[in-house]
N, C-alpha and C positions, 0 to 999 in steps of 0.2 A: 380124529374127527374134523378138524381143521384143513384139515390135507386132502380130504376126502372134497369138502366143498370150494379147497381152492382147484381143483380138477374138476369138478363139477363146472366153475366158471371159465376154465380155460376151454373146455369143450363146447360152452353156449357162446365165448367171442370168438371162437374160431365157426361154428354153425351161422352164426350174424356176419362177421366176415364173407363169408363164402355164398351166403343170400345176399346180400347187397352187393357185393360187388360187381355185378351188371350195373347194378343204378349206380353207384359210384362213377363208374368208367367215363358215364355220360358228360359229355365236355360243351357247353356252350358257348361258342365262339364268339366272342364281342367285338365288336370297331372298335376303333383308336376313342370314342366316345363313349363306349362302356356302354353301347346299344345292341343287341342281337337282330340278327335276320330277322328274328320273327316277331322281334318290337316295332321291326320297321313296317312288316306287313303287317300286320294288326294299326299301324297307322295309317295307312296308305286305304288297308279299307275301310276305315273309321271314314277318312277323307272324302272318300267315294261317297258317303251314306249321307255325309253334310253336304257334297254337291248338289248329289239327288234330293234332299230336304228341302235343299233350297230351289231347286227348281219348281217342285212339289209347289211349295208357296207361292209360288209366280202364278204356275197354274191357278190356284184355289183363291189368289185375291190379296193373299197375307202378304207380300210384299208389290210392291210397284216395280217397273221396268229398272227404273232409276238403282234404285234400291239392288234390286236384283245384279244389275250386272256390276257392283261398287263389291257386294259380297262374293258373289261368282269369281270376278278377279280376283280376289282374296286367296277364297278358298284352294281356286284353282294353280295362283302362285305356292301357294303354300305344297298342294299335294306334287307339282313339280319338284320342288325342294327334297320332300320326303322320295320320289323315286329315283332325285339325283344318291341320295344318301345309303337308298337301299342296295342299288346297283354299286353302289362303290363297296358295301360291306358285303354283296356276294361274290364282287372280285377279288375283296382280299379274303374271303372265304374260301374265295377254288385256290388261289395262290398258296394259301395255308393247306390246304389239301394235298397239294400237289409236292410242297416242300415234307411233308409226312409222310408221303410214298416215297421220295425220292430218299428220305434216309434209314425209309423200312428198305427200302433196296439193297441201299450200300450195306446196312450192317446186312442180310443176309446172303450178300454173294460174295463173302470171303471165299478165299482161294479154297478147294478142297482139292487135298493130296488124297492117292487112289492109296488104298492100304497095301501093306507088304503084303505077300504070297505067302 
């Protein structure tokens, strides 16, 4: 009886195994900051939306000229920043990509001897 349900559960983590392991596989690649690509764009277009807000304001009265361009430069130093950061983490992205290919290479071009006759 026992035996029966421990085979029973060997075959549902080996079925759960074999379902997730696509999702498993899935690797997200961080900077040296423990930031992903796609933290950085989701900043970068956050930043865009606070430019545009704030321009919005200028138009509509809610801020002054003054005002405006004290956050403007702000904002706008800030979103340089973020696309100095993004661009750096999609360099070491391809560099990382590229060191991945290069040793799926090497381990699969070992020498192959032609078989005996």
């Amino acid at each position: 009886m026992v035996f029966g349900y421990l085979i029973i559960l060997v075959v549902l983590a080996a079925v759960f195994a074999l379902i997730t392991g696509p999702l498993r596989g899935v690797r997200h690649r961080r900077s040296d900051l423990g930031v992903t690509v796609a933290d950085l764009e989701a900043a970068r277009d956050a930043k865009y939306r606070e430019i545009r807000d704030a321009e919005m304001d200028l138009r509509t009265g809610k801020l002054s000229e003054a005002d405006h361009r004290e956050i403007d430069g702000a904002l706008r130093a800030e979103a340089i920043e973020i696309l100095h950061r993004l661009d750096e983490a999609q360099a070491e992205e391809a560099t990382d990509d590229d060191q991945d290919d290069d040793e799926g290479t090497r381990r699969g071009s070992g020498s192959q001897l032609p078989s005996a006759p």
